[in-house]
C-alpha positions as CSV (number, residue, x, y, z in Angstrom):
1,X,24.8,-1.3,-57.1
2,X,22.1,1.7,-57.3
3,X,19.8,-0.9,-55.8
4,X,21.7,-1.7,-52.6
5,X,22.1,1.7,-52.0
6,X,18.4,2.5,-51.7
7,X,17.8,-0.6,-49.9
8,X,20.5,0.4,-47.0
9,X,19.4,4.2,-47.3
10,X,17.1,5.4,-44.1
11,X,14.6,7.9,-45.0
12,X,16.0,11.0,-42.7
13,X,12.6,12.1,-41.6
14,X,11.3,8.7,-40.1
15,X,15.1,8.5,-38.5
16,X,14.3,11.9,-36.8
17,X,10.8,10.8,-35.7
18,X,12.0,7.1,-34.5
19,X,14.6,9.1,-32.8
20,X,12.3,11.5,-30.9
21,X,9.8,8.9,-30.0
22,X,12.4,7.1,-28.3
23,X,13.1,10.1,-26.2
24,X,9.6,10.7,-25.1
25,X,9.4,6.9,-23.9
26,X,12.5,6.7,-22.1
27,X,11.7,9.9,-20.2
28,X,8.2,8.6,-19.9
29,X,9.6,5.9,-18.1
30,X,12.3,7.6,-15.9
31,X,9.4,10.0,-14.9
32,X,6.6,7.7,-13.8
33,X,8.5,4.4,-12.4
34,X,9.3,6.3,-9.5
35,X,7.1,7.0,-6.3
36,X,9.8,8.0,-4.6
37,X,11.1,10.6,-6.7
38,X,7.5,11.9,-6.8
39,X,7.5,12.4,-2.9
40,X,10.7,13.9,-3.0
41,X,9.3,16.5,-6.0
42,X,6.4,17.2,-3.4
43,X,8.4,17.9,-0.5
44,X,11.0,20.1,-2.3
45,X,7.8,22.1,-3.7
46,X,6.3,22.4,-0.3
47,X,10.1,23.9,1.1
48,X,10.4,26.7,-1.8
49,X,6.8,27.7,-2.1
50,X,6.9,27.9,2.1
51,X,9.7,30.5,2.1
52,X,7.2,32.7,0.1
53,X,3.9,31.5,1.3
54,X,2.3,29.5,4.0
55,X,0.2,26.7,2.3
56,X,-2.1,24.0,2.9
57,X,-0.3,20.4,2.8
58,X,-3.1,18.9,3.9
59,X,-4.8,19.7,0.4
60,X,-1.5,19.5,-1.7
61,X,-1.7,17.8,-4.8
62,X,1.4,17.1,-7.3
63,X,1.5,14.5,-10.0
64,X,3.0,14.1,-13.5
65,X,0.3,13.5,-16.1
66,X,0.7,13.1,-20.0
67,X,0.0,16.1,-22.1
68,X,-0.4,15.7,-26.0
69,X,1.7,17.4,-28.1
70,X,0.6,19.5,-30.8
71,X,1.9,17.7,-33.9
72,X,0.9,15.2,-36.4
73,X,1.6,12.0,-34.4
74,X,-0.4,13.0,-31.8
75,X,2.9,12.1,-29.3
76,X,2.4,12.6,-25.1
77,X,5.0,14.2,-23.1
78,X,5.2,14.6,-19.6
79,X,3.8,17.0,-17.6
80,X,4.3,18.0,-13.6
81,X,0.6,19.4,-12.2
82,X,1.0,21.0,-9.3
83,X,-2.3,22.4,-7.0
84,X,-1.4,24.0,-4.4
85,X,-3.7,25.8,-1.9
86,X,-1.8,29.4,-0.2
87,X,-3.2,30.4,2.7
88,X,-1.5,34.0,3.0
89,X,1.1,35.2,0.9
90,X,4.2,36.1,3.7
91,X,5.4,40.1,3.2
92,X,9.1,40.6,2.8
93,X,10.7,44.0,3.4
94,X,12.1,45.2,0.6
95,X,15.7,47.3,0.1
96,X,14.4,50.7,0.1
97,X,12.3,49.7,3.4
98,X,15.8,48.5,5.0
99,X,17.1,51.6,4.4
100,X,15.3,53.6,6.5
C-alpha cells in the first residue's frame, strides 16, 4: 500500500512551478494574440498622458515585450514599453492659486 501512495503523491514544489508556468503562458497568450487590444492600449495612453501633457503621436511607440524573471527557471513575463515623446508639460492651477 506504501507503494501506491508514493506513486500517486505529486511532489508540492513541481505542482507550484507547473502551476505558475501555466499562468505566465496563458497570459502570454491573452497579451500578444491581440493587435487590437494593443491599439486600443495606445490610444487610451495617448488620452490620459494628453490631459497632462501635449505629446508627439507621430513618434509614439507602445509594445509588450517579454522580460525575464529573476528566478531559477529563467521564466518571461510580460511587459508593456511605452516611449513617449512630451513636447510641453501643460500647467494646472492649483487650489491655493484658485483661491485668490
Amino acid at each position: 500500500m506504501d507503494m501506491i501512495n508514493r506513486l500517486w503523491r505529486k511532489d508540492p514544489s513541481s505542482k507550484r512551478t507547473a502551476k505558475d508556468r501555466l499562468k505566465i503562458v496563458l497570459i502570454n497568450d491573452r497579451v500578444t494574440n491581440s493587435s487590437h487590444m494593443l491599439d486600443m492600449l495606445k490610444r487610451d495612453i495617448v488620452n490620459i498622458v494628453s490631459n497632462y501633457m501635449e505629446i508627439s503621436t507621430d513618434d509614439l511607440d507602445v509594445q509588450i515585450t517579454q522580460s525575464p524573471v529573476s528566478d531559477e527557471m529563467g521564466d518571461k513575463v510580460p511587459v508593456l514599453y511605452a516611449n513617449i515623446p512630451i513636447k510641453s508639460i501643460r500647467r494646472f492651477r492649483g487650489a491655493s492659486d484658485r483661491q485668490k
